[in-house]
C-alpha positions as CSV (number, residue, x, y, z in Angstrom):
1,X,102.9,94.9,122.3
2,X,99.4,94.3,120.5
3,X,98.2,91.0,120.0
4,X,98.6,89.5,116.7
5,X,94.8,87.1,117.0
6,X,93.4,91.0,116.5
7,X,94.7,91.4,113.3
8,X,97.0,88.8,111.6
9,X,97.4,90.7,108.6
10,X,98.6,93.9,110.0
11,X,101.2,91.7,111.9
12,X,102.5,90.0,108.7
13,X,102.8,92.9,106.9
14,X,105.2,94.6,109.5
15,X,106.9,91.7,109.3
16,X,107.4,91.7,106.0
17,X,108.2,95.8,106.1
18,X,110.8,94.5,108.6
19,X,112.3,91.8,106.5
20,X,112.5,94.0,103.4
21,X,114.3,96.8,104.9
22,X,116.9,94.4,107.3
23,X,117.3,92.6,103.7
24,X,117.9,95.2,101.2
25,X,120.2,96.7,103.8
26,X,122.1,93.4,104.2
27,X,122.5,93.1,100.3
28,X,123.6,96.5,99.6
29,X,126.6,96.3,102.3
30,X,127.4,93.6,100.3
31,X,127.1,94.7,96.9
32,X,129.6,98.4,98.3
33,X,131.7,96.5,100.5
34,X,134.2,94.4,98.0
35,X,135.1,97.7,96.1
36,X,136.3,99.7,99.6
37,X,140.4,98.6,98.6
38,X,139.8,100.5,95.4
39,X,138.9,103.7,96.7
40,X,141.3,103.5,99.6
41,X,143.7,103.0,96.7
42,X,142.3,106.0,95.3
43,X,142.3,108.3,98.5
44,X,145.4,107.5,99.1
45,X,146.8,103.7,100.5
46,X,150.4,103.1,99.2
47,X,149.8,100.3,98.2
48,X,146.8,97.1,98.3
49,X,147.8,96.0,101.6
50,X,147.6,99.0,103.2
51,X,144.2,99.6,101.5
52,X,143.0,96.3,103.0
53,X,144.3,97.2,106.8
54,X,142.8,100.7,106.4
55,X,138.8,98.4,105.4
56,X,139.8,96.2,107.9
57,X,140.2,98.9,111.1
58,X,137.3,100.9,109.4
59,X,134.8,97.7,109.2
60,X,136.1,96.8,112.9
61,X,135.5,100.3,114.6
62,X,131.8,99.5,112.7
63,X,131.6,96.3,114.7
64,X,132.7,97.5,118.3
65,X,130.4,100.8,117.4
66,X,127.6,98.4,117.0
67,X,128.5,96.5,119.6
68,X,128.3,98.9,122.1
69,X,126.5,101.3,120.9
70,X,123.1,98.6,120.3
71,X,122.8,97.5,124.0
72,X,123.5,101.8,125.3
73,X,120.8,102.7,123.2
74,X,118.5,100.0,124.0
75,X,119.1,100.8,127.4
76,X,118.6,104.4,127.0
77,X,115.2,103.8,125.0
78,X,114.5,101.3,127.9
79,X,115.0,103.4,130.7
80,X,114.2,107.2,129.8
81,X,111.2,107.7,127.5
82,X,111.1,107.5,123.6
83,X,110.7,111.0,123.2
84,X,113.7,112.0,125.3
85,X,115.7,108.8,123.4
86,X,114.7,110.3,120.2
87,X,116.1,113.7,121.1
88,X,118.9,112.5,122.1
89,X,119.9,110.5,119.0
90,X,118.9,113.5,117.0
91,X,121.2,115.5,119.0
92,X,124.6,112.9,118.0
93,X,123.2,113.1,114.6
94,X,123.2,116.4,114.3
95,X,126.5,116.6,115.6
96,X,128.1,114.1,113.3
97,X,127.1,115.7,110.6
98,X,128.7,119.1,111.8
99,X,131.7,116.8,111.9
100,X,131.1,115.6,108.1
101,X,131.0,119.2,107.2
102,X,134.4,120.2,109.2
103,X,136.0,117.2,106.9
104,X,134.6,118.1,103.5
105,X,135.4,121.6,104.0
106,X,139.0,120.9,104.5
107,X,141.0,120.6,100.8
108,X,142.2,117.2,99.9
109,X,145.9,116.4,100.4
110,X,147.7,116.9,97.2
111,X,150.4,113.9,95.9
């Protein structure tokens, strides 16, 4: 950590950078997040209820993914070095998005 007496003004503005970015991202789940039902209605839910269970289990798995996912990786950053913690996320990224791929490349299920 560096000590903020050396330079005040470098410290608020990461703070700042820090509250910008956690707000923005806040304010956008919010602003997505109320129209979910209608594109599950879209994609497929038989009806709204269903559409709300499907955001429901989907914004869940996002809470236990943070959840446990937030104090692994903290630990992993903690205990092996950044570099190796970096490589390692890069390495789940890249594989998730070989997993987006798979699913796009599949053709849609026709009604």
């Amino acid at each position: 950590m560096t000590d903020e007496t050396a330079d005040p003004a470098h410290a608020r503005h990461q703070r700042a950078v820090i509250a910008t970015a956690t707000g923005s991202t806040s304010l956008l789940m919010n602003v997505w997040f109320p129209f979910l039902p209608l594109y599950m209605l879209q994609v497929g839910a038989a009806n709204e209820a269903s559409a709300l269970l499907w955001v429901a289990i989907g914004a869940s798995a996002q809470g236990a993914g943070r959840l446990i996912g937030g104090p692994l990786g903290a630990a992993m950053f903690a205990t092996v070095s950044l570099k190796a913690g970096f490589a390692t996320v890069g390495g789940v990224m890249l594989a998730l998005a070989g997993l987006v791929a798979l699913a796009v490349r599949e053709p849609p299920v026709e009604k």
